[in-house]
N, C-alpha and C positions, 0 to 999 in steps of 0.2 A: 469525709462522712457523706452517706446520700443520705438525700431525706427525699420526702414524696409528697406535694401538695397539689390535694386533689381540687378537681374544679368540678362543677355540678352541670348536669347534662340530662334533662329530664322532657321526652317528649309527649308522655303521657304517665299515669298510673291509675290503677284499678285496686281498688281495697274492697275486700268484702269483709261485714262483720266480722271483727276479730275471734277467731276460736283460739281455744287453750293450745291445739296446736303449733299453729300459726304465731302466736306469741312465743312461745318456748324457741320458734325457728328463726324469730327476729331477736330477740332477745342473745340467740345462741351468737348469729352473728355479729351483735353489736359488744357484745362477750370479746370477740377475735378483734373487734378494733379497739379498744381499752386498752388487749393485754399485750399487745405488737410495741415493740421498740421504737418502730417508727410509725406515727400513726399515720390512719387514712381516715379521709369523712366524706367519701366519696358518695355522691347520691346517684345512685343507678337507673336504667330504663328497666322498667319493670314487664316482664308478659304480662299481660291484659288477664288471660283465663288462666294464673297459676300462681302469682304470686313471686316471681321468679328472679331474684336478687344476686349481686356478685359485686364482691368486694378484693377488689385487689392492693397487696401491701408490698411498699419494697422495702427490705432488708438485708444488708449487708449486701452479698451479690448476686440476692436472686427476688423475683417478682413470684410473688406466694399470692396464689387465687384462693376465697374463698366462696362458694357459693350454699345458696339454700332453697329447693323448690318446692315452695312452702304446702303446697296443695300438690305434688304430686304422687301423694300415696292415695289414691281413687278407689272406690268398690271395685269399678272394671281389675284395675292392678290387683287391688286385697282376693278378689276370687281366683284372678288367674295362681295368683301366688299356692292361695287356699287349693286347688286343682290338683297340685302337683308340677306345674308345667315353669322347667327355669324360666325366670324373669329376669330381664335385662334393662337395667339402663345406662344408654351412652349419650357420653356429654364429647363433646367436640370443640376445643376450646383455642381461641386465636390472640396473638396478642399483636396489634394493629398499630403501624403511626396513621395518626393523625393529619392528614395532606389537603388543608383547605383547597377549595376550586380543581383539585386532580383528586386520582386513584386512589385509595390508602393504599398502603406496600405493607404486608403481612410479615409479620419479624421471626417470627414462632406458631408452633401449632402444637395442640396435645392434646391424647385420644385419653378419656377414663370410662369402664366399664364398671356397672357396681351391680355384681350375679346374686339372685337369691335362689334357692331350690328347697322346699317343701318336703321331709317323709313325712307321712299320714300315720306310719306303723308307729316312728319315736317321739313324735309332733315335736320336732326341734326343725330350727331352720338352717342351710348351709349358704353363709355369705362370701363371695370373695371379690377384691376389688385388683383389676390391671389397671398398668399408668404404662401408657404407647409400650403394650405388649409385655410386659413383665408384671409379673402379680408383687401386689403392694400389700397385701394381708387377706387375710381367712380366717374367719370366726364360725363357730356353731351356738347357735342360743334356740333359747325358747321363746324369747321375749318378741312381740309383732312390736311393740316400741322401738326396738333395737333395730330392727329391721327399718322401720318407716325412717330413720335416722341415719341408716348406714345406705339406702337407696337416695334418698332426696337430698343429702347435703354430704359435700365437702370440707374439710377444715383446713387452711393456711399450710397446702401443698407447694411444696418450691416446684413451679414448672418451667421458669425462664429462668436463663442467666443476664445479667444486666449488663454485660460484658455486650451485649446487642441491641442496648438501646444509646441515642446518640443525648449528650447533655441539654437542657431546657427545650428538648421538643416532648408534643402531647401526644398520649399514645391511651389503645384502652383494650380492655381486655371483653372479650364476647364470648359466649357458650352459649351450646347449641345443645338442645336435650331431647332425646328418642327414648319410649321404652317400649318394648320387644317381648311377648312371650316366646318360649320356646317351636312353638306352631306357626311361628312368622307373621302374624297378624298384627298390624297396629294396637296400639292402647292409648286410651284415656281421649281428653280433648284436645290432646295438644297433636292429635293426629302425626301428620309429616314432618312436626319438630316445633317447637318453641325457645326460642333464644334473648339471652337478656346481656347487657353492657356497662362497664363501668371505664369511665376514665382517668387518665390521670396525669401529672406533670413532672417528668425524671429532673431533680436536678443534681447535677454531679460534683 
């Protein structure tokens, strides 16, 4: 049996007054560590201007990321969206050992895309999300809730096998988050990217 006992790793955090969203998107993830097999109580580095959380769990034989970037449906994003212009965000996500006084050595990497596109004629919205190049799902709704939920947050996707990680070394998982209108221009505050970390300890 693995199990997975996190350690806490926190070099700063930034809270801002709690909004109703912002709670539903901690909450959502504190949700995903309850209902896991194996839990985790990992406490993450947080971005400064976003809110920007990731939890990783292992089970069975695979390390399942979740994350939540709790502030990153912005006016700038809500207009571009509202425009018409696909909107994009990609997360870039690494899963790292731990190598006090050297390198870390990169074990895994994985790219998610999560597309939204706007008609104005049917006012519904067209979501799809790829996982390193193969589409993982597509939805159409109405709902801009759905939306702000299906762009900012991840739930407990298997993206590693644990077949590559080695018994009681520290290892953590990092994501990196860009979003992209259609017109190639940056968005939001988080300009050239903001990335947030969690760690954790495999034992086998």
């Amino acid at each position: 049996m693995r199990c997975l006992m996190a350690q806490t790793s926190q070099s700063f955090t930034f809270w801002r007054p709690a909004s109703h969203r912002t709670l539903l998107s901690v909450g959502f993830a504190l949700l995903l560590l309850v209902g896991g097999r194996v839990a985790a109580s990992a406490q993450t580095t947080t971005a400064p201007a976003t809110g920007f959380r990731v939890v990783p769990i292992v089970r069975e034989d695979k390390v399942y990321v979740t994350f939540v970037l709790a502030d990153g449906f912005t006016e700038d994003v809500r207009a571009a969206i509202q425009s018409g212009l696909k909107t994009t965000f990609n997360y870039d996500v690494e899963l790292r050992l731990d190598v006090p006084g050297w390198v870390d050595r990169t074990i895994g990497t994985s790219t998610i895309t999560a597309n939204v596109e706007y008609n104005n004629l049917l006012r519904r919205y067209t979501l799809t999300r790829v996982v390193d190049g193969r589409q993982d799902g597509q939805e159409q709704v109405d709902s801009e809730a759905k939306v702000r939920l299906w762009m900012t947050s991840l739930k407990d996707l298997p993206l590693f096998k644990t077949s590559l990680l080695e018994a009681n070394r520290e290892y953590y998982v990092r994501v990196r988050a860009t979003a992209r209108p259609s017109n190639g221009s940056l968005l939001w505050p988080f300009g050239s990217g903001t990335s947030a970390m969690a760690k954790f300890t495999f034992i086998k």
